[in-house]
Backbone as XML, in Angstrom:
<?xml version="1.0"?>
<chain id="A" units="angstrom">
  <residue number="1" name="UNK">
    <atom name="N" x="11.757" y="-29.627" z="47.535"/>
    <atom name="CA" x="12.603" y="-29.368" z="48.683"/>
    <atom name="C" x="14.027" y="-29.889" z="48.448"/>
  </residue>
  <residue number="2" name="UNK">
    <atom name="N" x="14.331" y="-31.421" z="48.090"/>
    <atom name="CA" x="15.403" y="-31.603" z="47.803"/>
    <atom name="C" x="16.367" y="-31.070" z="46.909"/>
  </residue>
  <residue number="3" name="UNK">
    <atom name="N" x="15.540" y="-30.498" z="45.423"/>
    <atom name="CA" x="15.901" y="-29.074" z="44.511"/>
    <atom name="C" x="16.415" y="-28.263" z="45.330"/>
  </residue>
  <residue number="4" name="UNK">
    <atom name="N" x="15.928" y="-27.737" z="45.979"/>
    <atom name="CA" x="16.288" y="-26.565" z="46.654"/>
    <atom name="C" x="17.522" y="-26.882" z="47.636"/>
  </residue>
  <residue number="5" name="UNK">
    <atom name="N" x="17.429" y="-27.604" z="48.288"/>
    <atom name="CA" x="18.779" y="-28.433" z="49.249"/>
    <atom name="C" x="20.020" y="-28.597" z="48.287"/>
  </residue>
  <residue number="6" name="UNK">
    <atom name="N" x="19.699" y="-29.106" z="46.847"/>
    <atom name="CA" x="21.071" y="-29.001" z="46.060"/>
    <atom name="C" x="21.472" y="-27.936" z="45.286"/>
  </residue>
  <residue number="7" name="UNK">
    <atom name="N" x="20.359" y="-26.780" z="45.400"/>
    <atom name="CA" x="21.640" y="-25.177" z="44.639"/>
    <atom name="C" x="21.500" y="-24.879" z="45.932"/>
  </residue>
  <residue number="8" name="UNK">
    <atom name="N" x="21.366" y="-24.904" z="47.216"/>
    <atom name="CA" x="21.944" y="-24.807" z="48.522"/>
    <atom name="C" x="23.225" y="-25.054" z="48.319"/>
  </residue>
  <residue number="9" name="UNK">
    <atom name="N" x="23.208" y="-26.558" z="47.957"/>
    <atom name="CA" x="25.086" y="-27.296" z="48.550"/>
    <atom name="C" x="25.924" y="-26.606" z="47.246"/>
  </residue>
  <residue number="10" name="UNK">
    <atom name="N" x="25.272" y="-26.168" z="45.579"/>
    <atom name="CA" x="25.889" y="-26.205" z="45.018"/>
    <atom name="C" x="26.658" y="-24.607" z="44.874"/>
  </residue>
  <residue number="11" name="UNK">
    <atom name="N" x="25.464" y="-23.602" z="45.163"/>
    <atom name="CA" x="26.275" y="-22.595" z="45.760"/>
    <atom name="C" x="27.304" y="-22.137" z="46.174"/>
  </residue>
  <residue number="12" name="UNK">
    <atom name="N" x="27.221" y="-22.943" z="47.817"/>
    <atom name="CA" x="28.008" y="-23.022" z="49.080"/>
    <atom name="C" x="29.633" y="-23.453" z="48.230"/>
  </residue>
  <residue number="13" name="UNK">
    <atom name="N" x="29.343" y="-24.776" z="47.622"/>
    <atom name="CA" x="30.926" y="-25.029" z="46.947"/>
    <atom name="C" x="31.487" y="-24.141" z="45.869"/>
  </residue>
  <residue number="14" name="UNK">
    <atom name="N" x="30.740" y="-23.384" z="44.903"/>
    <atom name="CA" x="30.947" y="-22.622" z="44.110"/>
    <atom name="C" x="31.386" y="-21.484" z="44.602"/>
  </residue>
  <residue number="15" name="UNK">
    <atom name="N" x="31.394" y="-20.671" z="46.097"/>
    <atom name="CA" x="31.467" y="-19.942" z="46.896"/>
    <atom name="C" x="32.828" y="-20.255" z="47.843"/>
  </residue>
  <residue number="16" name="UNK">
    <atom name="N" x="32.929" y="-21.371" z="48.319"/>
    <atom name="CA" x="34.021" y="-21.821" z="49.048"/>
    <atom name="C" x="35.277" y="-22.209" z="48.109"/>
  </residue>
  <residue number="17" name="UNK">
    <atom name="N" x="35.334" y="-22.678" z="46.543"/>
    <atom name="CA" x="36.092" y="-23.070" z="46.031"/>
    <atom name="C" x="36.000" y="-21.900" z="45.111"/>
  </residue>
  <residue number="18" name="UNK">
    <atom name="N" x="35.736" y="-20.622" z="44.888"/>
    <atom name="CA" x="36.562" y="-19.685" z="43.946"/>
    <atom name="C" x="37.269" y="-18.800" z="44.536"/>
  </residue>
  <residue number="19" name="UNK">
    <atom name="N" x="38.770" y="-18.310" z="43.560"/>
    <atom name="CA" x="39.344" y="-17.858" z="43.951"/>
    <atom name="C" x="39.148" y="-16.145" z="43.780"/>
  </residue>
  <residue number="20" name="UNK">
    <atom name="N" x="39.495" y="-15.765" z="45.247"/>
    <atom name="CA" x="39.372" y="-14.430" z="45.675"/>
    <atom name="C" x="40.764" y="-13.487" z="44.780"/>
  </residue>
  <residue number="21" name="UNK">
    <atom name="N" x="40.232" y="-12.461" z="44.047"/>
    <atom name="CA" x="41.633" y="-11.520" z="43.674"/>
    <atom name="C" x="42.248" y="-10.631" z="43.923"/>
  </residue>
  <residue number="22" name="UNK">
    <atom name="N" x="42.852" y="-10.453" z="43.984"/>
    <atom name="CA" x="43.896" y="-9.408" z="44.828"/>
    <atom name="C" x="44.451" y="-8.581" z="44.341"/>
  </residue>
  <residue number="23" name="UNK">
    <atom name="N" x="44.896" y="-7.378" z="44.464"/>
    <atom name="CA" x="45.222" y="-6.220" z="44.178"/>
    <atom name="C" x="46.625" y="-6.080" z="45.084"/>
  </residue>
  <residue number="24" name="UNK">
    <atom name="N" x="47.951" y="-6.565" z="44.376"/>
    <atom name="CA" x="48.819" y="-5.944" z="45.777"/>
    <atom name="C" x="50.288" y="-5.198" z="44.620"/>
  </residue>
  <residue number="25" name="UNK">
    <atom name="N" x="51.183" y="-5.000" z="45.183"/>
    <atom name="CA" x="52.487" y="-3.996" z="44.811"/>
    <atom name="C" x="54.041" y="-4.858" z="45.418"/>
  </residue>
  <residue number="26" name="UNK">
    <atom name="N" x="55.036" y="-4.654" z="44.126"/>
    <atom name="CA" x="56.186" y="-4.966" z="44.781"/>
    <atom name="C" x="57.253" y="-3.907" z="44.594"/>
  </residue>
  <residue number="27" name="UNK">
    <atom name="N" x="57.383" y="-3.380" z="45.118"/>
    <atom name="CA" x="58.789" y="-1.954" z="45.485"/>
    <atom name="C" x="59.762" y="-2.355" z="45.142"/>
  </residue>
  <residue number="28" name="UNK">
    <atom name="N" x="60.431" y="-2.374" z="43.987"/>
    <atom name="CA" x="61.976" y="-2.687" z="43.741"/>
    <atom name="C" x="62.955" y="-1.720" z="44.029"/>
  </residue>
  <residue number="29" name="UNK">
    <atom name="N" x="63.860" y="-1.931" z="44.984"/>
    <atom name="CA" x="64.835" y="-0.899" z="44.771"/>
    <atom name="C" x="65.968" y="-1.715" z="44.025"/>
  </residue>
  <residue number="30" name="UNK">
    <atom name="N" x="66.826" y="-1.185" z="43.231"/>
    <atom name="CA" x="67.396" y="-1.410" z="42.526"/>
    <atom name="C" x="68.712" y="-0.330" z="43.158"/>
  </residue>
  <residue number="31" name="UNK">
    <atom name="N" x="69.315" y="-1.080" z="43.834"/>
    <atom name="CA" x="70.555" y="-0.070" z="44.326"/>
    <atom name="C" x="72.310" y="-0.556" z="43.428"/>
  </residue>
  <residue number="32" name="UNK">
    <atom name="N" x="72.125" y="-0.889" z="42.223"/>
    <atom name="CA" x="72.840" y="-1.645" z="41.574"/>
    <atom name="C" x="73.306" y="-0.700" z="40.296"/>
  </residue>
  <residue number="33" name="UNK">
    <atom name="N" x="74.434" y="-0.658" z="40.034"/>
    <atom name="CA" x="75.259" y="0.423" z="38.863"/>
    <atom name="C" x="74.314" y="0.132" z="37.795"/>
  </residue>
  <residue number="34" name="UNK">
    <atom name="N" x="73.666" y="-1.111" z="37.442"/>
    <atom name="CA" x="73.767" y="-1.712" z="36.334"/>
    <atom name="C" x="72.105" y="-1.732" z="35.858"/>
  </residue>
  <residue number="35" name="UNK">
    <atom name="N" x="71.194" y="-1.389" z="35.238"/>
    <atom name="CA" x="69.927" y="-1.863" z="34.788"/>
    <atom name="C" x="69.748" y="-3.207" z="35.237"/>
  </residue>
  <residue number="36" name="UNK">
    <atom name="N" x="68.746" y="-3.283" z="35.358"/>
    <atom name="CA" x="68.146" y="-4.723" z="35.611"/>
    <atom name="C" x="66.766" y="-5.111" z="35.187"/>
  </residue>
  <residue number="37" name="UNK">
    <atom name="N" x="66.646" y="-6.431" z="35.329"/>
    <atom name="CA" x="65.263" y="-6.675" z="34.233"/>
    <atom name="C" x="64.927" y="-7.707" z="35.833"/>
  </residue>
  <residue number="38" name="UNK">
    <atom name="N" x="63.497" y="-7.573" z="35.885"/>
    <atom name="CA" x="62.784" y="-8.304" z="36.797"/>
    <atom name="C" x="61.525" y="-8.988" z="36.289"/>
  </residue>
  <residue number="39" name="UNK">
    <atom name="N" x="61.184" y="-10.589" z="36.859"/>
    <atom name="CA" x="59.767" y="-10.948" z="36.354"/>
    <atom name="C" x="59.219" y="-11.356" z="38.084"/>
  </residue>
  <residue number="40" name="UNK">
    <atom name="N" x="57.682" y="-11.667" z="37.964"/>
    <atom name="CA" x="57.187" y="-11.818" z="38.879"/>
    <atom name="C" x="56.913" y="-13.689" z="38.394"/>
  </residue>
  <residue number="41" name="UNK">
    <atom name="N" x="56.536" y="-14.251" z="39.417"/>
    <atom name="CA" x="56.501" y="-15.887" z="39.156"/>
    <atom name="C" x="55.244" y="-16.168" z="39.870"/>
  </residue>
  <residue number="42" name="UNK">
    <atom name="N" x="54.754" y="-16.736" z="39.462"/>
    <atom name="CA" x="53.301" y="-17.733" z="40.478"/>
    <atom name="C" x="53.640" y="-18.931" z="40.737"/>
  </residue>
  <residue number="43" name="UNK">
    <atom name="N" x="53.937" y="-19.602" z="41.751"/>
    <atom name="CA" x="54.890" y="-20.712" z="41.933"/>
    <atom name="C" x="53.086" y="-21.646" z="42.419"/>
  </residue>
  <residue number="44" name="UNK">
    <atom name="N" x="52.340" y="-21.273" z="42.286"/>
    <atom name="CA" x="50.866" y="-21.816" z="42.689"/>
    <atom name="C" x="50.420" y="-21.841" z="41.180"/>
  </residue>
  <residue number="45" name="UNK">
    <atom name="N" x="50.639" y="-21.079" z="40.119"/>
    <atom name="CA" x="50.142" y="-21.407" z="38.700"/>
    <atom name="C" x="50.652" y="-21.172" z="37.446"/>
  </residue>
  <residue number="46" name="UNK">
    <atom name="N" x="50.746" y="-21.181" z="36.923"/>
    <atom name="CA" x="52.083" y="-21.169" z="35.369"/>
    <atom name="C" x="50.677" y="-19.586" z="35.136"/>
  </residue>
  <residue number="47" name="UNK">
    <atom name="N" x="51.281" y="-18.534" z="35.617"/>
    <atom name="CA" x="51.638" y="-16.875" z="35.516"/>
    <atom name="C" x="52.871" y="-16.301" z="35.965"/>
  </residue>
  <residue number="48" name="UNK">
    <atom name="N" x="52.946" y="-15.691" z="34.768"/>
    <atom name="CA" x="54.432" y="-14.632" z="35.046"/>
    <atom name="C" x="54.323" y="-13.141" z="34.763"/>
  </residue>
  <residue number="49" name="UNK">
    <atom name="N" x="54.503" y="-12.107" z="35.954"/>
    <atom name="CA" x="53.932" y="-10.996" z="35.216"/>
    <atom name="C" x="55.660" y="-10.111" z="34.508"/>
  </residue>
  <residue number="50" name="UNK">
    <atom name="N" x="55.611" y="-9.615" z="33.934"/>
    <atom name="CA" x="54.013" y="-8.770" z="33.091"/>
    <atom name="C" x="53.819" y="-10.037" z="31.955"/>
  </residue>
  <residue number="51" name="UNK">
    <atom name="N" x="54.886" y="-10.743" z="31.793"/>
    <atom name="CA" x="54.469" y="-11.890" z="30.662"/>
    <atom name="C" x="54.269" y="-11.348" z="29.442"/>
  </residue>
  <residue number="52" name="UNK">
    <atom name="N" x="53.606" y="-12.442" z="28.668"/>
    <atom name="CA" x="54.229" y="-12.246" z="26.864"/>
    <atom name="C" x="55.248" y="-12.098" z="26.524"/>
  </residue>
  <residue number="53" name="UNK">
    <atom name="N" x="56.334" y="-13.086" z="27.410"/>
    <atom name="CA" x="57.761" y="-12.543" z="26.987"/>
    <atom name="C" x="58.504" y="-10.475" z="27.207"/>
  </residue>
  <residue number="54" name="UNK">
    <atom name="N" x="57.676" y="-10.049" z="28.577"/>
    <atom name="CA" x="58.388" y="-8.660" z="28.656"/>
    <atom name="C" x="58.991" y="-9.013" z="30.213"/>
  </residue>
  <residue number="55" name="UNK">
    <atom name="N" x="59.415" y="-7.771" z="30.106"/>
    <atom name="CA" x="60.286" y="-8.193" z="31.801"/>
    <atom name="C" x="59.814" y="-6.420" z="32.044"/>
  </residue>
  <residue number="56" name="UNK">
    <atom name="N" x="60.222" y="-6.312" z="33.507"/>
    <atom name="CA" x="59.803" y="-4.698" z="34.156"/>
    <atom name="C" x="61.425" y="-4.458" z="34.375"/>
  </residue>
  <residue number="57" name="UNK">
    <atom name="N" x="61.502" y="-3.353" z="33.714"/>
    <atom name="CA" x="63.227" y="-2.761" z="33.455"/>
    <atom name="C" x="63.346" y="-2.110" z="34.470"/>
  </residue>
  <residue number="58" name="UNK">
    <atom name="N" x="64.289" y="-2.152" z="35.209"/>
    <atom name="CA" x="64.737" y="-1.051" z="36.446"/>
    <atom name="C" x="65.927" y="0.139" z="36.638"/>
  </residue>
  <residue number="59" name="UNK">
    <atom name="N" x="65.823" y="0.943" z="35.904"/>
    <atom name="CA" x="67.082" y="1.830" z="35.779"/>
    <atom name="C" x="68.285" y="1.582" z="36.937"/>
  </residue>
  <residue number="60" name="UNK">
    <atom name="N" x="69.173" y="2.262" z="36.774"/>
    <atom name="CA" x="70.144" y="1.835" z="37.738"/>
    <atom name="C" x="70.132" y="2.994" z="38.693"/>
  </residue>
  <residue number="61" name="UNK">
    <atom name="N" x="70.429" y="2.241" z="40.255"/>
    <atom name="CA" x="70.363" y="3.412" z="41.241"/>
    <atom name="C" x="68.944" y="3.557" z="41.690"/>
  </residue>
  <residue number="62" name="UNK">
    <atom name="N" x="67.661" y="2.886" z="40.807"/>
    <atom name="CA" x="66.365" y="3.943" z="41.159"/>
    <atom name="C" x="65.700" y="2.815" z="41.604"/>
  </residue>
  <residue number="63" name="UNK">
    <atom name="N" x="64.226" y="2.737" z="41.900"/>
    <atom name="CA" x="63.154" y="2.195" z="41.902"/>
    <atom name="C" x="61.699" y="2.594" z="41.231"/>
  </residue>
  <residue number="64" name="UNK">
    <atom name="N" x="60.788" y="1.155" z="41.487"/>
    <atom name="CA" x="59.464" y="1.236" z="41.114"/>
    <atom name="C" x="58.965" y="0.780" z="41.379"/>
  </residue>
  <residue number="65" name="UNK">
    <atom name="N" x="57.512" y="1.009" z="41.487"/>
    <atom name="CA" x="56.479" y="0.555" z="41.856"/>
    <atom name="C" x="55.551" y="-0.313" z="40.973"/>
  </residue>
  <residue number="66" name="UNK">
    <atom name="N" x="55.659" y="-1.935" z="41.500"/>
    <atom name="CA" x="54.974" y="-2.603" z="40.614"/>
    <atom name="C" x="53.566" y="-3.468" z="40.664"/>
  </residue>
  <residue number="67" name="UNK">
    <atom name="N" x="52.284" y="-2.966" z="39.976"/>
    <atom name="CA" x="51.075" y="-3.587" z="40.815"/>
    <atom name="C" x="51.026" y="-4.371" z="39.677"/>
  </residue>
  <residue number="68" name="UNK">
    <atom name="N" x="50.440" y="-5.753" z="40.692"/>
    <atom name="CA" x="49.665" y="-6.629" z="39.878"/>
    <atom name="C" x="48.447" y="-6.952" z="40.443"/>
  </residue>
  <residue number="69" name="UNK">
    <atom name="N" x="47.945" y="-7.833" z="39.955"/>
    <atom name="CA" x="46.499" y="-8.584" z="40.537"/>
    <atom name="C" x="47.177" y="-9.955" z="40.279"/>
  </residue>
  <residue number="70" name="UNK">
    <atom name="N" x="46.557" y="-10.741" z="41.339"/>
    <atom name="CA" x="46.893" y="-12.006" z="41.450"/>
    <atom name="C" x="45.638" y="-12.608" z="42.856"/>
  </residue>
  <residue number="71" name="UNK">
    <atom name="N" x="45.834" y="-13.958" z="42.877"/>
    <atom name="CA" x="45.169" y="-14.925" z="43.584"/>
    <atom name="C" x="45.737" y="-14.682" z="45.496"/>
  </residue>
  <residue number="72" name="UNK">
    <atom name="N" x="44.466" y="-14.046" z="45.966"/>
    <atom name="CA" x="44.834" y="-13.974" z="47.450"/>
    <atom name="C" x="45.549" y="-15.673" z="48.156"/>
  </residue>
  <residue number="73" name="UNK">
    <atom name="N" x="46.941" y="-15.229" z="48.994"/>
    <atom name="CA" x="47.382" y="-16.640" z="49.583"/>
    <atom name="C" x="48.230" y="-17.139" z="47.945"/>
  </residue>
  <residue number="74" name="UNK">
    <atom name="N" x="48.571" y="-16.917" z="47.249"/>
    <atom name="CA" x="49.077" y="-17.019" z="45.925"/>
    <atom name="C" x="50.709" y="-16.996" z="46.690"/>
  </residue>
  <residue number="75" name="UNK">
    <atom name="N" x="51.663" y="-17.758" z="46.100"/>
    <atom name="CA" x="52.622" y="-17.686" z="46.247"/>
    <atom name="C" x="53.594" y="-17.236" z="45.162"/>
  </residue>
  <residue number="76" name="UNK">
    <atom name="N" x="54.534" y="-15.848" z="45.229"/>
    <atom name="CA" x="54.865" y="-15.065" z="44.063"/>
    <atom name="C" x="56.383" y="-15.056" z="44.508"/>
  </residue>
  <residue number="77" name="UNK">
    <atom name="N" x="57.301" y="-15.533" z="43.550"/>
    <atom name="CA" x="58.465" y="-15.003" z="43.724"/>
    <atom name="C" x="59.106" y="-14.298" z="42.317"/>
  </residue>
  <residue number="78" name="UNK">
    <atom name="N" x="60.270" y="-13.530" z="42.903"/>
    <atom name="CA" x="61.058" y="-12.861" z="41.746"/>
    <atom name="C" x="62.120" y="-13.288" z="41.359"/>
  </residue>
  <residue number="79" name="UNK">
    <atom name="N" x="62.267" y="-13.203" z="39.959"/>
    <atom name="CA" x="63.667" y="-13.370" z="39.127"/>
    <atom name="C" x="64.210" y="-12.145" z="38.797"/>
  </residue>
  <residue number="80" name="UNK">
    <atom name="N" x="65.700" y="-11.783" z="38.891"/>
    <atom name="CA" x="66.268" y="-10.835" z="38.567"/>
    <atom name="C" x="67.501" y="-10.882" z="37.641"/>
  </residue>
  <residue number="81" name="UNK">
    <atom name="N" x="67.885" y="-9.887" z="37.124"/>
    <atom name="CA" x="69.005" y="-10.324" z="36.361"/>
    <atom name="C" x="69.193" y="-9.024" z="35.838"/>
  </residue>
  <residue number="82" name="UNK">
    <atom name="N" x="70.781" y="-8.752" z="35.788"/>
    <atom name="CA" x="71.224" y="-7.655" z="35.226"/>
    <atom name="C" x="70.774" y="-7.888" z="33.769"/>
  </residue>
  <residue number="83" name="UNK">
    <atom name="N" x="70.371" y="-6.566" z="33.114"/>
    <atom name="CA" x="69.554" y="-6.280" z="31.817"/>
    <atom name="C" x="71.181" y="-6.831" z="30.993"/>
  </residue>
  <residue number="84" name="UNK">
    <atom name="N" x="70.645" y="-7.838" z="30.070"/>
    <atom name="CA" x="72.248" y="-7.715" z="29.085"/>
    <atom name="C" x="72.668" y="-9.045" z="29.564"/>
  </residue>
  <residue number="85" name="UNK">
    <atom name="N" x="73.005" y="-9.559" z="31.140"/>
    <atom name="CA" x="73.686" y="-10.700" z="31.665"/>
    <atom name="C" x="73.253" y="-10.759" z="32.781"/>
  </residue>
  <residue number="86" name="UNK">
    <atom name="N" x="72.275" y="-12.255" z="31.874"/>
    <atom name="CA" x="71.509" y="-12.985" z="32.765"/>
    <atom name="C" x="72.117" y="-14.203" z="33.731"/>
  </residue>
  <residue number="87" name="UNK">
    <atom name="N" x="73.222" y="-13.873" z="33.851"/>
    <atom name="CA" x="74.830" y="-14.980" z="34.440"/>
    <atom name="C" x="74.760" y="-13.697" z="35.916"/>
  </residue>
  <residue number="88" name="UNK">
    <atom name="N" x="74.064" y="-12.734" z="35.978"/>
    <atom name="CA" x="74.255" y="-12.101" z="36.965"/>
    <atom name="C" x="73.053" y="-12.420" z="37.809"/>
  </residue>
  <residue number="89" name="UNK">
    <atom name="N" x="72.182" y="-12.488" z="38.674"/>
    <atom name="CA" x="70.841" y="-12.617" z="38.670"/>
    <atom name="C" x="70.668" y="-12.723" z="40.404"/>
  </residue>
  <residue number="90" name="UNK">
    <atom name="N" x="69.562" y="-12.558" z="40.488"/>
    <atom name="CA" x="69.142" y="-12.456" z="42.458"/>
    <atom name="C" x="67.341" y="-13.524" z="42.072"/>
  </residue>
  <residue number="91" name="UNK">
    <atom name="N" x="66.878" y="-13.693" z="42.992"/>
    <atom name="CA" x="65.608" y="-14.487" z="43.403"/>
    <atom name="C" x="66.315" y="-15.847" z="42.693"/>
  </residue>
  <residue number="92" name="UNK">
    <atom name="N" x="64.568" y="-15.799" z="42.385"/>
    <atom name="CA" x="65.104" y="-17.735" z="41.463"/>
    <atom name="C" x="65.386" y="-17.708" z="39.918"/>
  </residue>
  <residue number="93" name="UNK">
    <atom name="N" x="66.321" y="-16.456" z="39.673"/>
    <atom name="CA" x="66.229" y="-16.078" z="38.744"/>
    <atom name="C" x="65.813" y="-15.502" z="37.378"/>
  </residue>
  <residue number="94" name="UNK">
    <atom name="N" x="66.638" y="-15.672" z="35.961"/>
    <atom name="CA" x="65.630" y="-15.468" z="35.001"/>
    <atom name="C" x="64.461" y="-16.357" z="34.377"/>
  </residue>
  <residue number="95" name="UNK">
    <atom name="N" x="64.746" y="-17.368" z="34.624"/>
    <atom name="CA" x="64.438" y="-19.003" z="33.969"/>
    <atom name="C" x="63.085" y="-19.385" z="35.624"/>
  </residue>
  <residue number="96" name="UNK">
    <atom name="N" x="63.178" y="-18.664" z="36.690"/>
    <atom name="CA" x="62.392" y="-19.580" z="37.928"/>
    <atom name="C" x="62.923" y="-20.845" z="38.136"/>
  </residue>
  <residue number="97" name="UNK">
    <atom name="N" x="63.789" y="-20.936" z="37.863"/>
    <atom name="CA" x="64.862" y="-22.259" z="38.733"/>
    <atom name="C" x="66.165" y="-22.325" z="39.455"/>
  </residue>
  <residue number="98" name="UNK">
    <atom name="N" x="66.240" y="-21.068" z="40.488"/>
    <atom name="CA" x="66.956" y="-21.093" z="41.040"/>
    <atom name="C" x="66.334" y="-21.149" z="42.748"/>
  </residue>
  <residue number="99" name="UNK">
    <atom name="N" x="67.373" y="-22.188" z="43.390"/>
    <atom name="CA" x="66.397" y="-22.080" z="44.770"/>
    <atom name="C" x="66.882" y="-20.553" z="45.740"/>
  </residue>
  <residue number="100" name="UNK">
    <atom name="N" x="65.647" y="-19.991" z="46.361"/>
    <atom name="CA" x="65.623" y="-19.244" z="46.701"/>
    <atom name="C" x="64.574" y="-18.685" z="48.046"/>
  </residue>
  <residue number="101" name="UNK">
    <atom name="N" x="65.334" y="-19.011" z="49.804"/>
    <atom name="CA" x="64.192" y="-18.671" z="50.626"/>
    <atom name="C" x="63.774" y="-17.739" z="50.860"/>
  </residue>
  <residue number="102" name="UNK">
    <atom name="N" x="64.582" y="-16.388" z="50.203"/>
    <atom name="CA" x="64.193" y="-15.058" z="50.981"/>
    <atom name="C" x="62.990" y="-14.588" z="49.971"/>
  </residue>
  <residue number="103" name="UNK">
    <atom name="N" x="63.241" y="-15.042" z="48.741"/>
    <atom name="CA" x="62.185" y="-13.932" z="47.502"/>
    <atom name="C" x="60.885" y="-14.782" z="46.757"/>
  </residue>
  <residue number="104" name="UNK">
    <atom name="N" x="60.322" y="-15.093" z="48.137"/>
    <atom name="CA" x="58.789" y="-15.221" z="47.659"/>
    <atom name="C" x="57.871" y="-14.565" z="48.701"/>
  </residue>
  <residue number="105" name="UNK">
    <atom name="N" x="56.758" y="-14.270" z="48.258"/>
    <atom name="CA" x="55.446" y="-13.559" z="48.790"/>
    <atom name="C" x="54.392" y="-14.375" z="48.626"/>
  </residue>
  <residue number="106" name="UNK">
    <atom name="N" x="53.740" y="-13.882" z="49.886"/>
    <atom name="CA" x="52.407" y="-14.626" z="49.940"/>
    <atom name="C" x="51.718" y="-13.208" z="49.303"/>
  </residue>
  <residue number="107" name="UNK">
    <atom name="N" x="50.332" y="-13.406" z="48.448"/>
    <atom name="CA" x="49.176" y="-12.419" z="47.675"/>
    <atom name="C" x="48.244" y="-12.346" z="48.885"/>
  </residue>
  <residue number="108" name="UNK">
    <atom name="N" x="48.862" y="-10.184" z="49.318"/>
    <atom name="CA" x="47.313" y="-10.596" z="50.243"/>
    <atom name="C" x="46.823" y="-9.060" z="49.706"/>
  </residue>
  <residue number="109" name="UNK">
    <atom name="N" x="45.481" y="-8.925" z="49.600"/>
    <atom name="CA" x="45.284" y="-7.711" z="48.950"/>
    <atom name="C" x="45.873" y="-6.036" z="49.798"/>
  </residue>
  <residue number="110" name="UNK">
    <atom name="N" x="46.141" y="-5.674" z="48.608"/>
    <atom name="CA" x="46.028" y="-3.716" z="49.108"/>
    <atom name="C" x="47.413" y="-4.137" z="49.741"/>
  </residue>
  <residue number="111" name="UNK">
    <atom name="N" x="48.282" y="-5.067" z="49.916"/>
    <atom name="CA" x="49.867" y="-5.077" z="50.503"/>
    <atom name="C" x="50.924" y="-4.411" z="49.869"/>
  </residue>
  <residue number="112" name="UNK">
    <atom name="N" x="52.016" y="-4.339" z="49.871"/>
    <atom name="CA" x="53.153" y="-3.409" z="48.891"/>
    <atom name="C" x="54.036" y="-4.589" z="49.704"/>
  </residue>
  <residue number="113" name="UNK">
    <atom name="N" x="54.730" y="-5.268" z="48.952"/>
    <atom name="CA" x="56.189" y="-6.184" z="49.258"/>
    <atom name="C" x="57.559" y="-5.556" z="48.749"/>
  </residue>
  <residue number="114" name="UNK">
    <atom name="N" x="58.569" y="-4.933" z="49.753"/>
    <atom name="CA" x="59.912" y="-4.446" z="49.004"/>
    <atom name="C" x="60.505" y="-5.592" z="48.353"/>
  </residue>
  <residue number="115" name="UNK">
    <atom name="N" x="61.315" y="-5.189" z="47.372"/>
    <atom name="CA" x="62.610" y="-6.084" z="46.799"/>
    <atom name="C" x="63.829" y="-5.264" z="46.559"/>
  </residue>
  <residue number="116" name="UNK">
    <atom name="N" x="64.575" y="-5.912" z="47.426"/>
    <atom name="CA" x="66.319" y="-5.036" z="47.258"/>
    <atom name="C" x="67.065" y="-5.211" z="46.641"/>
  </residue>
  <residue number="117" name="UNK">
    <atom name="N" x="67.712" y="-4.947" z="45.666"/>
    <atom name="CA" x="68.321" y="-5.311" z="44.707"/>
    <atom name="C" x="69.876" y="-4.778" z="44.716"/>
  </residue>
  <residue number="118" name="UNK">
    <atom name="N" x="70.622" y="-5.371" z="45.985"/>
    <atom name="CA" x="71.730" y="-4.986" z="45.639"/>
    <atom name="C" x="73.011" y="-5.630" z="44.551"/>
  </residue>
  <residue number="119" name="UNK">
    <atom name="N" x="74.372" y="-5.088" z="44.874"/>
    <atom name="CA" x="75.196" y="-5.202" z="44.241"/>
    <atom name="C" x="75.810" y="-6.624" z="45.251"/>
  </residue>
</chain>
């Protein structure tokens, strides 16, 4: 009985403490003359998408649609930076050390978050 009472409790915590994943989208518009290079940040865990050292390129004038998967309740912000000059830049930049209140997201699944990218 007491066996049984502890893959009861051990379950229950294995269940309450994993993390749920998420499926969500960030809309860049890019209303800017200039290309631009964007990363996504996990300010909850050392992930950066798309990572391996790439960035998501944004033609100039246009937008895209960008899905990731990430940790539901995950806190995600963006770095931006004109492609070429990274002395130009919007969120918390290229590096994630710039302070910034407007460009973070909470991860909640099946969501789409815009990002505006003006001049």
């Amino acid at each position: 009985m007491v066996t049984l009472f502890r893959i009861a409790a051990l379950a229950a915590l294995v269940l309450t403490t994993s993390v749920h994943a998420a499926d969500m989208a960030f809309f860049v518009k890019n209303k800017r003359p200039e290309a631009v290079a964007i990363e996504l940040f996990s300010h909850d865990r050392e992930t950066v998408w798309p990572g391996n050292d790439k960035v998501f390129l944004i033609d100039p004038r246009s937008q895209k649609s960008i899905p990731i998967s990430c940790n539901a309740g995950e806190r995600i912000c963006y770095g931006a930076w004109v492609n070429g000059n990274d002395s130009i830049s919007a969120g918390v930049g290229p590096d994630n050390d710039q302070p910034c209140d407007t460009c973070c997201f909470t991860c909640v699944e099946h969501s789409t978050e815009t990002i505006d990218l003006v001049e």
